[in-house]
C-alpha positions as CSV (number, residue, x, y, z in Angstrom):
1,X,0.0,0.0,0.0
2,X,1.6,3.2,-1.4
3,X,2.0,5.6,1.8
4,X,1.5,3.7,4.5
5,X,1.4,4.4,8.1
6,X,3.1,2.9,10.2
7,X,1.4,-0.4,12.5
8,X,4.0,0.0,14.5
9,X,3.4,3.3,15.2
10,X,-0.1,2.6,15.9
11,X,0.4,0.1,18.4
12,X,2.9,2.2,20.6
13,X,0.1,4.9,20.9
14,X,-2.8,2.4,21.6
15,X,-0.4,0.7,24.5
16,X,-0.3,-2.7,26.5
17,X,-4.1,-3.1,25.6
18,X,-3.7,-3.7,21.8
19,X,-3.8,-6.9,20.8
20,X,-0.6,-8.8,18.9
21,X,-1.7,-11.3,16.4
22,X,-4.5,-11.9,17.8
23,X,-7.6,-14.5,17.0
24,X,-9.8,-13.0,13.9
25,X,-11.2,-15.7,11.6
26,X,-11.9,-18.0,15.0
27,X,-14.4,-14.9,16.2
28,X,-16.4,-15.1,12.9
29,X,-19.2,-17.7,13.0
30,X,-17.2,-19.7,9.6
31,X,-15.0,-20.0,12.6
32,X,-12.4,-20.2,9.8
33,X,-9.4,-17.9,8.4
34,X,-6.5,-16.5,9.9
35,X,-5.3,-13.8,12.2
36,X,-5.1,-9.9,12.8
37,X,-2.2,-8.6,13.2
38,X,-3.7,-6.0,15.6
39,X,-6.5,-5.9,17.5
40,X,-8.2,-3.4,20.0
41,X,-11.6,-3.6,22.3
42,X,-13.2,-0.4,22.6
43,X,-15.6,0.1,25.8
44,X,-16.2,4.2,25.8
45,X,-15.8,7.2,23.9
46,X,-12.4,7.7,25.4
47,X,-11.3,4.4,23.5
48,X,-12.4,6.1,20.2
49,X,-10.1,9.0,20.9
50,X,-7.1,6.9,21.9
51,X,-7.9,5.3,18.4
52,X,-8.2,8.3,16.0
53,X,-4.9,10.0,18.1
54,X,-3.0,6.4,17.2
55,X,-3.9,7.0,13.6
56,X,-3.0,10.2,13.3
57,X,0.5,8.8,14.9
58,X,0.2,6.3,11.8
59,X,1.0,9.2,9.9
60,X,-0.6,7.7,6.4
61,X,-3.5,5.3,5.9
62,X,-4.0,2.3,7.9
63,X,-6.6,-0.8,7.0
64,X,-8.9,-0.5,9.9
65,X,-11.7,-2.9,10.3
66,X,-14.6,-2.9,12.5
67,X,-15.5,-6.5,13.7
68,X,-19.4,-6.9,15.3
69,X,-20.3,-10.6,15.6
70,X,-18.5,-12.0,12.5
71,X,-22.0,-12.9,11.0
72,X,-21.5,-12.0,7.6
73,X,-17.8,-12.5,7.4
74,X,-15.4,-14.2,5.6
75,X,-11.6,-13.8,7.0
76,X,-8.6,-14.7,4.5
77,X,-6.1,-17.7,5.6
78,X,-3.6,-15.0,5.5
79,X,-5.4,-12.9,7.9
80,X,-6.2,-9.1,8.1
81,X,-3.1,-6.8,8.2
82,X,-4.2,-3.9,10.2
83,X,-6.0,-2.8,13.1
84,X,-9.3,-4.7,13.9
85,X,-11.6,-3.3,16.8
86,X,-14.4,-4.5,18.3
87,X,-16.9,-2.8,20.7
88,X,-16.6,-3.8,24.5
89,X,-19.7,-3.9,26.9
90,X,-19.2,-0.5,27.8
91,X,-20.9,0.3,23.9
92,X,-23.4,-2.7,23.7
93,X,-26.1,-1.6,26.6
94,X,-29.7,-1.4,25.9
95,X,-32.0,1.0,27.6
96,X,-35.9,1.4,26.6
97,X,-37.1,4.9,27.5
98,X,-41.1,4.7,26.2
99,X,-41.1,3.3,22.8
100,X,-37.6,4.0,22.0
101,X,-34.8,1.5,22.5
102,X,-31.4,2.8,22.2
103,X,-28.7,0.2,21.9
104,X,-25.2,1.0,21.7
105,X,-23.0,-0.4,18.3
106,X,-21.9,-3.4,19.8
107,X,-25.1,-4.8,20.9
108,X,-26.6,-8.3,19.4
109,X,-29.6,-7.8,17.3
110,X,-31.2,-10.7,18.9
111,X,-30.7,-9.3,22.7
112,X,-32.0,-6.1,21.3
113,X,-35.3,-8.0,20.0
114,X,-36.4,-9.9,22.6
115,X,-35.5,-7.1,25.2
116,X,-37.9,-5.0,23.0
117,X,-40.6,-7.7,23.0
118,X,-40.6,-8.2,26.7
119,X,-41.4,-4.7,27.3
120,X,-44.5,-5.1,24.6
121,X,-42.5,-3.3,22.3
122,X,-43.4,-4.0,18.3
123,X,-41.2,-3.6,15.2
124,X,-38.1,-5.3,16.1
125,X,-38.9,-8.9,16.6
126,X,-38.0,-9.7,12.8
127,X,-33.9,-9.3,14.2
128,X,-34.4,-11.5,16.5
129,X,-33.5,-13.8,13.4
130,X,-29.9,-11.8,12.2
131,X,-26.9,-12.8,14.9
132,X,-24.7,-9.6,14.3
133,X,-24.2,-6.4,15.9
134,X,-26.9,-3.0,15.8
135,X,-23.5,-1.3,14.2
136,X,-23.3,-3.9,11.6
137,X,-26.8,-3.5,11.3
138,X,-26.6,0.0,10.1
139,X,-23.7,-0.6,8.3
140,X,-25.7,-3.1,5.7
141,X,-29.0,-1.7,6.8
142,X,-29.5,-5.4,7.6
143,X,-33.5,-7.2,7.6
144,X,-35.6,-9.7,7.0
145,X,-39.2,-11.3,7.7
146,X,-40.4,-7.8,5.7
147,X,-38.5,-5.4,7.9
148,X,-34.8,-3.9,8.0
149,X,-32.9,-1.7,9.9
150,X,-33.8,1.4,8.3
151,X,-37.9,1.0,8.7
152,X,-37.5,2.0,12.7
153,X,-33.9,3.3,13.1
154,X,-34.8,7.1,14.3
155,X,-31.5,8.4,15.2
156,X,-28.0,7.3,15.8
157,X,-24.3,8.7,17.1
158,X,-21.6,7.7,14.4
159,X,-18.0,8.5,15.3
160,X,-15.3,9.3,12.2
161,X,-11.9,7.2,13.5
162,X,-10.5,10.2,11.1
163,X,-11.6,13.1,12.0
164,X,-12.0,12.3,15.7
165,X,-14.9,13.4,16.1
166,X,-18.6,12.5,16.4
167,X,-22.2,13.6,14.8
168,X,-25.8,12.5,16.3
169,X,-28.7,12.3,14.7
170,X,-31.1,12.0,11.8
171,X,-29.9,8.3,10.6
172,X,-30.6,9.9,7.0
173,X,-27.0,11.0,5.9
174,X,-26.4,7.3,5.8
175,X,-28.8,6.6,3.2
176,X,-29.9,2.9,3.9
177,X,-31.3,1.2,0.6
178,X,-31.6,-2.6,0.5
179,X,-28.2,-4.1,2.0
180,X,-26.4,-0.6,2.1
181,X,-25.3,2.1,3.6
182,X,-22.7,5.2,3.4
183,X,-20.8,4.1,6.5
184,X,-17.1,3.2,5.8
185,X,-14.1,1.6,7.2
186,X,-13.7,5.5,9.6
187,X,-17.1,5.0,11.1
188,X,-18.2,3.4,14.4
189,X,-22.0,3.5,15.4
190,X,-21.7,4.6,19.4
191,X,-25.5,3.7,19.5
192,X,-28.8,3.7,17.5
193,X,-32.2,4.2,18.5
194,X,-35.1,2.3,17.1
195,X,-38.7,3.7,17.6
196,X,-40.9,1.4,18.1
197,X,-44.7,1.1,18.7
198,X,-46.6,-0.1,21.9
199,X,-48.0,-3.6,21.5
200,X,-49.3,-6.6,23.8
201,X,-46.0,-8.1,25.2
202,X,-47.5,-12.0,24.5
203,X,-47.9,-10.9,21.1
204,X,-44.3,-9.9,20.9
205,X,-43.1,-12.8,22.2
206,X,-45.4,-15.2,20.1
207,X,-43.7,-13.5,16.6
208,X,-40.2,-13.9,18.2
209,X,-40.9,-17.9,18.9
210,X,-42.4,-18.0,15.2
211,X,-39.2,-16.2,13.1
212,X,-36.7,-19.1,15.7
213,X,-39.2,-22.1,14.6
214,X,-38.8,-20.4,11.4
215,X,-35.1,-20.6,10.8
216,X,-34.8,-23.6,12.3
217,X,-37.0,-25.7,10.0
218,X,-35.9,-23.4,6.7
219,X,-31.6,-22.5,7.7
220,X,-28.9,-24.6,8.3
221,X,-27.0,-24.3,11.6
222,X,-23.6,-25.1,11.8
223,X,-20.4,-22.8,10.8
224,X,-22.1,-20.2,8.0
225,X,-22.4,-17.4,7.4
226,X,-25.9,-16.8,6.5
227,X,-27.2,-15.4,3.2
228,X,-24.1,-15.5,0.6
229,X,-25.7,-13.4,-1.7
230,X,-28.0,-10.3,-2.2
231,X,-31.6,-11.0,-3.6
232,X,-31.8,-9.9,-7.0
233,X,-34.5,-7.6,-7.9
234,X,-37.4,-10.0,-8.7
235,X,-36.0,-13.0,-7.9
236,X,-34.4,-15.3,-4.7
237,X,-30.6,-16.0,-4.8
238,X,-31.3,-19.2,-3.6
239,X,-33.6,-20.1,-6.1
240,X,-31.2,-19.5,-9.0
241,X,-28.4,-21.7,-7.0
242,X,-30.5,-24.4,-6.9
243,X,-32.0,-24.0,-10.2
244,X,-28.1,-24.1,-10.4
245,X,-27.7,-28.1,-9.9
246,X,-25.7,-26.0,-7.2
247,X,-27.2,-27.4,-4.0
248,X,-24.9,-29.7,-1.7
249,X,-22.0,-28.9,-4.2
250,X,-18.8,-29.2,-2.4
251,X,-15.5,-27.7,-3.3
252,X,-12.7,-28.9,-0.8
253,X,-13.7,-28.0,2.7
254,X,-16.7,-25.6,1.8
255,X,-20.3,-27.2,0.4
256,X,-23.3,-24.9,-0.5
257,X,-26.2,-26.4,1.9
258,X,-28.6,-28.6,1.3
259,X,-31.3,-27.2,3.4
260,X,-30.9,-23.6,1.9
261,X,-28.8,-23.3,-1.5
262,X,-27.9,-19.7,-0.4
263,X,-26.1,-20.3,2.5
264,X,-22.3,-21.8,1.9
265,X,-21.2,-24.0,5.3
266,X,-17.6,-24.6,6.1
267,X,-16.4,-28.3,7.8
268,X,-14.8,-28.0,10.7
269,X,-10.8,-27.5,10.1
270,X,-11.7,-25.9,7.1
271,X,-10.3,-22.8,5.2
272,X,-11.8,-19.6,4.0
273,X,-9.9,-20.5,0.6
274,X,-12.1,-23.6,0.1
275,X,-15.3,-21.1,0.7
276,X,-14.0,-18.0,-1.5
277,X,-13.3,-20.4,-4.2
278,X,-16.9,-22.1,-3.9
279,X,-18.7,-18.4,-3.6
280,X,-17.2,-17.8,-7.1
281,X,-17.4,-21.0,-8.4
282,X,-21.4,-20.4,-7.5
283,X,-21.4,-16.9,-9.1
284,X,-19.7,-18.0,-12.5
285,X,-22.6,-21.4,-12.8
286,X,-25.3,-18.6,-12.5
287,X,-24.1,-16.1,-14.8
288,X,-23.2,-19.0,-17.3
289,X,-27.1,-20.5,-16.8
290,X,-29.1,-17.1,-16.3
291,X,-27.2,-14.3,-17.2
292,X,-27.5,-13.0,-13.6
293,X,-24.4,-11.7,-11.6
294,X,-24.9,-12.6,-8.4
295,X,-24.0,-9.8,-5.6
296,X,-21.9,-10.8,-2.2
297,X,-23.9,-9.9,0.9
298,X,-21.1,-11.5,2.7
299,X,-17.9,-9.4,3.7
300,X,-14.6,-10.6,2.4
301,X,-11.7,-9.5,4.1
302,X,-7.9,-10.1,3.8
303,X,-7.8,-11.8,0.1
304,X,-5.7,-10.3,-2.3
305,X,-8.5,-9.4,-4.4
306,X,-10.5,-7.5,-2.2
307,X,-9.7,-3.9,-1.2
308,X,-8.3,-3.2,2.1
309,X,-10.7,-0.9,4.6
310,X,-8.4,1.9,4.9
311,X,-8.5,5.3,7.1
312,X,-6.4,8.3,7.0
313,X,-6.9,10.6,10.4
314,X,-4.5,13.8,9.1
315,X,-2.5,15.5,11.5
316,X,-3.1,18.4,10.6
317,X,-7.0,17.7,11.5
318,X,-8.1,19.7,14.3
319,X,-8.8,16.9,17.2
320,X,-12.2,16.9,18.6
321,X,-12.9,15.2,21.9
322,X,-16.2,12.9,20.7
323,X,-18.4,14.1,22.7
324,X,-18.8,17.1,19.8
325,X,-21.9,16.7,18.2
326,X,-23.1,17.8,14.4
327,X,-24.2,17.0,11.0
């Protein structure tokens, strides 16, 4: 990478608590892939300083990567060469105030559900059914049962690992469209609030037991990843997979499922080469047959291939403590 900052550099500022080498593709739920070579758990705002003033130390771009649950990830054999941070319990509380929940960035979408339902709150139970983070939630605008993210997300606090500094507010600068967002590889999501509306709690709790029942009879368990790839626009992923001749096709350690063609599992011992190699082995049979290019939902990080998340903090940036607010 042409102008690089320094690692090293970085992990003298961050101190004893950054992470060496530590676990990356184990934390994802393909339980597969390799290493980062630095890693750092954030619990408060004061963290998120301490990051943006090691970056600025960096002194040119450094890949930075964000790391919720590892649902929708795929980590290279080779590992991630940066900085990976992932959000401590001091950003993953959930308060209910009314019929607004706010939930900090490293919350799990399922604890965020079911803590809505039992207080006979309605519009969330649908993510009861996505295991990642409320951050990585906004980051993909993530959904499903007929919901997403974006249908009851009201407001939010995003802080820019560049600029080092934070904005709050009206989620609609990060323009949420089916799996998208604005956020990059600078942003973390210090919380979100969801507005909700007031329902009977049984009710709540009945649609939450209904989307589990649901998965379990219609998605595999085991080490996946979820949904490989994005719906196309008319159409089911998994139904043009299948249509395919795709489904239990194995390649090496990786096999696309038998219960859902859209999900790709990994055997245990596996590698996230044998899966990379069957995601585009999957995307070239579907293209060939239908003419239809087939979209990633799942993250791929570390392959040579793939661009690296990067972010620049400038020193000659004006530092901002993050509890500044704006648009």
């Amino acid at each position: 990478m042409s102008g690089a900052g320094s690692l090293e550099a970085v992990r003298e500022a961050l101190g004893p608590r950054a992470l060496v080498d530590g676990p990356l593709g184990a934390l994802t739920t393909y339980r597969v892939g390799g290493r980062a070579a630095l890693s750092l758990t954030v619990d408060d705002p004061g963290d998120l300083d301490l990051v943006h003033r090691a970056l600025v130390a960096a002194g040119g771009p450094v890949p930075v990567f964000l790391l919720g649950k590892g649902s929708n990830l795929l980590v290279a054999d080779a590992g991630f060469p940066g900085l990976v941070l992932t959000l401590g319990p001091g950003l993953s509380q959930v308060d209910l105030e009314g019929s607004r929940v706010r939930a900090g960035g490293g919350a799990g979408l399922p604890v965020v559900a079911r803590r809505s339902a039992a207080a006979g709150l309605r519009g969330l139970e649908w993510a009861v059914g996505v295991p990642g983070s409320v951050g990585g939630a906004l980051f993909m605008n993530a959904g499903g049962h007929g919901s997403e993210t974006a249908a009851v997300l009201s407001g939010c606090r995003i802080f820019d690992l560049s600029l080092g500094r934070a904005w709050e507010g009206d989620p609609a600068p990060l323009g949420h469209r089916y799996r998208h967002s604005t956020l990059g590889p600078a942003d973390v999501v210090v919380w979100a609030d969801f507005q909700l509306e007031p329902g009977d709690r049984g009710e709540a709790e009945q649609a939450i037991a209904e989307i589990v029942r649901w998965r379990r009879l219609h998605q595999p368990g085991g080490a996946n990843a979820g949904s490989v790839f994005t719906n196309p626009p008319g159409d089911s992923a998994g139904r043009l997979v299948d249509a395919a001749g795709l489904r239990g096709f194995r390649l090496g350690s990786a096999r696309v499922s038998e219960k859902h063609a859209n999900f790709i599992q990994a055997d245990p011992g596996g590698t996230a080469g044998d899966v990379r190699l069957l995601v585009d082995r999957v995307r070239a049979q579907v293209a060939a047959l239908f003419s239809v290019e087939l979209v990633p939902e799942l993250r791929m990080l570390g392959f040579d291939d793939e661009p690296l998340p990067t972010v620049t903090a400038p020193a000659a940036t004006a530092f901002q403590p993050s509890t500044s607010t704006g648009a």
